[in-house]
N, C-alpha and C positions, 0 to 999 in steps of 0.2 A: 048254444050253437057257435059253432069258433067262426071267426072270420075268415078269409083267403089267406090275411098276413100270417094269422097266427097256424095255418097249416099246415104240416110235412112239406108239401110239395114245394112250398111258397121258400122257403128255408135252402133246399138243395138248388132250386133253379136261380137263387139269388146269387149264393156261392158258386154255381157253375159259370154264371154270366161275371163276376167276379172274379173268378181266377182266369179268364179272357181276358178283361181289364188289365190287372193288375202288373204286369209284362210292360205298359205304357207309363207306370209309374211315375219312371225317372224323367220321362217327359214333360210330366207337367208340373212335380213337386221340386222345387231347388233344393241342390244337393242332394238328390236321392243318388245312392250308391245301386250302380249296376249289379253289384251281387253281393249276396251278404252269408260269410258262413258258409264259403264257398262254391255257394248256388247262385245262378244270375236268377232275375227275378222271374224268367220262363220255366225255370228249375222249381223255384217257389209255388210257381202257378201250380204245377200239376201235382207235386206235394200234397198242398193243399187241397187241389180237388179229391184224392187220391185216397186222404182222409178222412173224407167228409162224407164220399162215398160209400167206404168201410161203415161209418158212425148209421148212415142212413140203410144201409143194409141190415144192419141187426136191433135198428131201431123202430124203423119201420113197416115189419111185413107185412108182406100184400100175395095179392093173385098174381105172381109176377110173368107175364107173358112173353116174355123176350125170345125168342127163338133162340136159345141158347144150346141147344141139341147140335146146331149148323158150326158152334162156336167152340164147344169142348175137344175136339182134337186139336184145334191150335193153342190153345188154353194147357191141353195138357201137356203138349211138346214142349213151351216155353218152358214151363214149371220143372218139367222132368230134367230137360235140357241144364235149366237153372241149379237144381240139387247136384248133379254130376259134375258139373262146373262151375262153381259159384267164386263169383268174384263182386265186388261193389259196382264196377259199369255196367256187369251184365243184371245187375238185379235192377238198374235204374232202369236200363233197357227194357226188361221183362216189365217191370211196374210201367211203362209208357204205354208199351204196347199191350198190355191187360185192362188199363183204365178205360177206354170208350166204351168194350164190352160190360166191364163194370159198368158202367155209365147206362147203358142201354137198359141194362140187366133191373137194375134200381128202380130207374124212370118208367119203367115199365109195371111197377108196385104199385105206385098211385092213380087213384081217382079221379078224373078228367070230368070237367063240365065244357059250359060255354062261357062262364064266368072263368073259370082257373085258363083255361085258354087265352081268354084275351088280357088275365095279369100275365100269363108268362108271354104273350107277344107283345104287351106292353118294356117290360121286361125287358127284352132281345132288342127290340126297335131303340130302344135310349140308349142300349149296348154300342148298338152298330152307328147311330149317329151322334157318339161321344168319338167314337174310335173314326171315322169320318172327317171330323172336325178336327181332330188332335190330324191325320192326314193332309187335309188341306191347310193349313195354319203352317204345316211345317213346308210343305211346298211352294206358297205362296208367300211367307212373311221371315222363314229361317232358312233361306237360301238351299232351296229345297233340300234338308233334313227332312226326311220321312222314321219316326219311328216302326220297327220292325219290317221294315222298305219291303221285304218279301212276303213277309205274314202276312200283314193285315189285309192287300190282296185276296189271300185267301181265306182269313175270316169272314171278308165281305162277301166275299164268294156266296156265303152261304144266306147273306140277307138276300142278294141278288134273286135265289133261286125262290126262296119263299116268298118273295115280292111278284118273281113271275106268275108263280102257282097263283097268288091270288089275284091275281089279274086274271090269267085261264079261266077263276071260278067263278068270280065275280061282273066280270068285264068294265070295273070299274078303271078309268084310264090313269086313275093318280096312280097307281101303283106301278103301268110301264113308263111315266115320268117317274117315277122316285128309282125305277128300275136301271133309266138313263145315268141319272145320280152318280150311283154306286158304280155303273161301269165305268166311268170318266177315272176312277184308282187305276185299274192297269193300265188305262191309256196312258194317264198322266207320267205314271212308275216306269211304262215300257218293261211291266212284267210279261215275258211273249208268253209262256205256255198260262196265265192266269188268260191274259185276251181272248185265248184260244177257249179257256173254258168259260169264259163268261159270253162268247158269244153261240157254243152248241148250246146255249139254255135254253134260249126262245123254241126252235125248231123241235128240240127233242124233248120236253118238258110232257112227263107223261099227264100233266091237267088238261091240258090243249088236246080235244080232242075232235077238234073240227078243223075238216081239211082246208078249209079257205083261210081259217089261222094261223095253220102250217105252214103253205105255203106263203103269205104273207112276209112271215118268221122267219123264213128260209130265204126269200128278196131283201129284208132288210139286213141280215146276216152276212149276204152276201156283198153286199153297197157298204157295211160297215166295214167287213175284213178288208175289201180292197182298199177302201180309205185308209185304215191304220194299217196297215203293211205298206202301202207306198209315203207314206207320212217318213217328212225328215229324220222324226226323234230312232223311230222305228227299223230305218235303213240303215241308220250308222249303227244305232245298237246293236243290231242283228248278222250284217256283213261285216268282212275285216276290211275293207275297202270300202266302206260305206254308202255301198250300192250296191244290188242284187233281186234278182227275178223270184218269182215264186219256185220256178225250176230247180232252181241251188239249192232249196230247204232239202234236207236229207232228214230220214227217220232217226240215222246213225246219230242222234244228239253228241256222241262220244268220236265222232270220226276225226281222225287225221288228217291233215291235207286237203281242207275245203275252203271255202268261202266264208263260212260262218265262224261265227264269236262264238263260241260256247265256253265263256267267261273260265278259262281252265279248266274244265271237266275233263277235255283228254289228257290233260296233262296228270291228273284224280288215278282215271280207270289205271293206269299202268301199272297200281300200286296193288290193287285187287286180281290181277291176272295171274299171278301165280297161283295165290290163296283158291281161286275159282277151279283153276283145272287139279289144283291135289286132294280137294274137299267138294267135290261137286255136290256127292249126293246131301249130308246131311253137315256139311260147313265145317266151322273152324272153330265155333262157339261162342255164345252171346258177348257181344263188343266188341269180339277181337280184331276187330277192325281197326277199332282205339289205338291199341297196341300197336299197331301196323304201319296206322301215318305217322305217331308221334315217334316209333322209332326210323321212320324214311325223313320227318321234317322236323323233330326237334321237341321237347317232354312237355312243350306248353300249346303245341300245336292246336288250334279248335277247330279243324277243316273233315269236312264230310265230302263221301263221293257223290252228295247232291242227286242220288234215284238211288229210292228205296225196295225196288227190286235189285238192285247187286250187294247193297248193304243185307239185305234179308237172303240172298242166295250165300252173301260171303260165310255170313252169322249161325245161318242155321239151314243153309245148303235148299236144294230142289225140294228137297221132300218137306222142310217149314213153308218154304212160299208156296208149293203145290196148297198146302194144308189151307194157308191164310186167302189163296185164291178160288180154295173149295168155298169157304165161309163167306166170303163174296157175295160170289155167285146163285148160291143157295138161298142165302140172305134175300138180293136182289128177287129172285124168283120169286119168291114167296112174298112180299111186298107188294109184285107184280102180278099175282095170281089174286092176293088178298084185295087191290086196288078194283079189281074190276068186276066186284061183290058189294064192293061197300058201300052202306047209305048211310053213314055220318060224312058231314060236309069236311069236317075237323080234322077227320083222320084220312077222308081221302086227299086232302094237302099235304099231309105231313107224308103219306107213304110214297106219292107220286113225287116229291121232291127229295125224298132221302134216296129215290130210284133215281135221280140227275147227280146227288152228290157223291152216290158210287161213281160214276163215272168221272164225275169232275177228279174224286180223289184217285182212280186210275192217273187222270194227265199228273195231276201233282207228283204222284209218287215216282212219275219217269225224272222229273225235271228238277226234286227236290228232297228232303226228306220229311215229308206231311205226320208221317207216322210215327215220328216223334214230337213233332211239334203241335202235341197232341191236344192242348186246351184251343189250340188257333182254328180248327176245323172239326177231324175226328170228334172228340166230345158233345160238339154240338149235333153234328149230324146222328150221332147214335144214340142221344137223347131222344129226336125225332121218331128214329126206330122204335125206341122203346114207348115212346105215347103214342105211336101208332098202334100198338098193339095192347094199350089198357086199356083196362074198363072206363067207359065213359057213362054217367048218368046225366 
């Protein structure tokens, strides 16, 4: 009989939780080179998952239950897209955006216990409080240098949620102290759109399914956001004047003429508004975006328009994001339909938390580009998917 180590699953979820890692490298090894080979090492990351993926796909078969039906018309547009137009950005592009599905797809093959459960959250937890520590170390001891200052935010994002969920299940209280923990990064960072999602977790977290919890949830929610929104770091980072009301937040993250710091974003969008109104329906083609700021700011340029709905509308127009917000949505539903059937303890965590981290990955994608920074989040979450929906014995 093999053990846990020697097992498929034990293999893919080590290298998944490792190409998360590996992005923090240069942080903690001297001398390690930001990119090697022309890839920084976030490049490398998903590479490597990428491939591992692939190896575990045709090595592995299983009953694989991924909901994948919700998944092939965006699957098939990137691809078709990709053969019509194929350039080396756009095929990286395509591979970013194909690997979580992969990912889910895969993870959904294997054999789930109570035992493989608690290696792979043993697993995730030494993930999250290495990358934690490599966090704090750098804020407090290297003049606050934060490795991947906006990622890891959102990698934690995703302990945050499965921390809640097991509090919800268990009502054990270490886990909304450990919960504290993990939110103390965007405070610390003054990531706003991460605060914003680490704090609908508590309230909307489909485990919580008692209303005096809720509500609870929803009182501390609200004593916390007021605290960190009028908090110093918070004020100046957020107003250009370094004071401002909650009235001045506008949805327009991109607007002109206001009160708010949106760290150059309008200054971003100006470059996509042609592109947008001559290509509405089906865009301009994978990465052409590339193309677009290096030739407005120069051949070395690495800047993004930072919200992955205009990247995705510029790329592959209404009709790809339509498609990728159908597979959402669907997704999500089903999740949500299957949650409130379920009697494994296991899975109903994993389905009622990958239903918080759609949404979480909604804020992200307005405020940043999540979906390509695909080992940081995405991966993880759509692993979750995917072992929600295997066979457990």
């Amino acid at each position: 009989m093999q053990t846990v180590r020697n097992e498929p699953f034990f293999g893919f979820f080590r290298m998944l939780f490792l190409s998360a890692f590996l992005p923090y490298a240069s942080f903690i090894i001297p001398f390690m080179p930001d990119s090697i080979g022309g890839f920084n090492l976030t490049g490398w990351s998903w590479l490597l998952m990428f491939l591992v993926s692939l190896y575990y796909l045709v090595q592995s078969p299983g009953n694989r239950r991924f909901p994948i039906v919700f998944w092939l018309p965006w699957v098939a547009y990137l691809l078709i897209y990709l053969l019509t137009q194929f350039s080396k950005p756009g095929l990286q592009l395509t591979i970013q955006y194909l690997l979580p599905v992969l990912i889910g797809y895969v993870a959904s093959g294997f054999v789930y216990s109570k035992e493989r459960m608690h290696t792979i959250f043993k697993g995730f937890m030494q993930l999250s409080v290495a990358i934690l520590s490599m966090f704090m170390f750098g804020h407090f001891f290297r003049g606050g240098f934060i490795p991947m200052a906006a990622l890891t935010p959102m990698l934690l994002c995703v302990t945050a949620v499965v921390l809640a969920g097991l509090y919800f299940v268990t009502n054990r209280f270490l886990f909304m102290m450990l919960f504290g923990i993990v939110f103390i990064v965007p405070i610390l960072g003054v990531n706003r759109m991460a605060i914003l999602a680490y704090l609908i977790i508590l309230p909307l977290h489909f485990a919580n399914r008692r209303i005096i919890t809720r509500i609870a949830a929803i009182m501390l929610v609200l004593i916390s956001g007021y605290l960190v929104f009028n908090s110093k770091s918070f004020q100046e980072k957020t107003f250009a004047e370094g004071q401002g009301r909650l009235s001045d937040i506008s949805l327009n993250y991109y607007e002109e003429g206001t009160s708010l710091n949106t760290n150059g974003r309008s200054n971003f969008i100006r470059y996509y508004e042609k592109g947008l109104r001559e290509a509405p329906d089906f865009g301009n083609g994978p990465r052409s975006d590339l193309d677009l700021l290096r030739n407005a700011l120069g051949s070395t340029a690495a800047v993004e328009v930072c919200n992955d709905y205009i990247a995705i509308r510029y790329c592959y127009g209404n009709f790809g994001l339509g498609l990728l917000l159908f597979a959402f949505v669907s997704t999500f539903l089903a999740l949500f339909m299957k949650s409130r059937t379920e009697q494994n303890g296991y899975k109903f965590l994993l389905q009622t938390s990958a239903m918080v981290l759609f949404v979480s990955l909604g804020l992200f994608m307005y405020s940043d580009n999540i979906m390509k920074y695909t080992v940081f989040f995405p991966d993880l979450m759509f692993a979750m998917i995917g072992m929600s929906y295997a066979d457990f014995e």
